[in-house]
N, C-alpha and C positions, 0 to 999 in steps of 0.2 A: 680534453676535459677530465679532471680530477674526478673520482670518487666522490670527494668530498663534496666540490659543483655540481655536480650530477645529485646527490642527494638535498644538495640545501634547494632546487630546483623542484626537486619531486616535493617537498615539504611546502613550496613557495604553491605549487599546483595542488598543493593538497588542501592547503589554508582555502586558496581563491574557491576551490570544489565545496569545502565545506560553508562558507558564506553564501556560497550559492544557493547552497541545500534548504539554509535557513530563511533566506530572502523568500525563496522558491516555496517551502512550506509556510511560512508568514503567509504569502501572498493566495494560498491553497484555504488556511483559514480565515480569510476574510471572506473569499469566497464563496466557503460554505456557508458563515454567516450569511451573507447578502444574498442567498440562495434561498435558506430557511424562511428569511425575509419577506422576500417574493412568494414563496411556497403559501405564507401568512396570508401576505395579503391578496392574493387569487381566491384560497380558501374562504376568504372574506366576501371577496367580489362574487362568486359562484355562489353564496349565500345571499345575497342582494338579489343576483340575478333572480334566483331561485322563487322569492317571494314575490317579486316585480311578476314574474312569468305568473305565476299563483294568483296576482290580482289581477291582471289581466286575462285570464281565464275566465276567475270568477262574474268581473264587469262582463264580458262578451258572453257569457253565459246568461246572467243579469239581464242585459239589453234583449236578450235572444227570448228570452222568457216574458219579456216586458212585448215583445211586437207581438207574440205569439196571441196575448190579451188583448193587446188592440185591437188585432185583425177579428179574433170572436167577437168582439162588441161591434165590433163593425159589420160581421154578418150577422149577428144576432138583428142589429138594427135594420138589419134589411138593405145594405148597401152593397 
């Protein structure tokens, strides 16, 4: 093999390396888009959670409060 084969080979593997690199970091930033994405929409859903969890506290709280007056009137009345 020539010099010259030998180099237009090493150009031919340089080209392929370099396509690769661009495909490769193309594919690197979608990724992080699609990441940030997710990151959005958790941040989203842990806020949701968040108030869900909030009102249902407050209800069981609520209810807890509510039997607490039954039961006094119930023994108020003598039962």
């Amino acid at each position: 093999m020539t010099i010259d084969e030998r180099l237009e080979k090493l150009t031919e593997r340089h080209e392929a390396l370099a396509q690769t690199v661009e495909v490769l970091r193309d594919l690197q930033l979608k990724n992080e888009e699609s990441i940030a994405r997710l990151i959005a929409s958790s941040d989203r859903l842990d806020k949701r959670i968040d108030r869900l969890y909030n009102i249902t506290l407050k209800i069981g709280a609520d209810f807890y409060d509510r039997l607490l007056k039954l039961e006094r009137e119930s023994d108020a009345d003598g039962n």
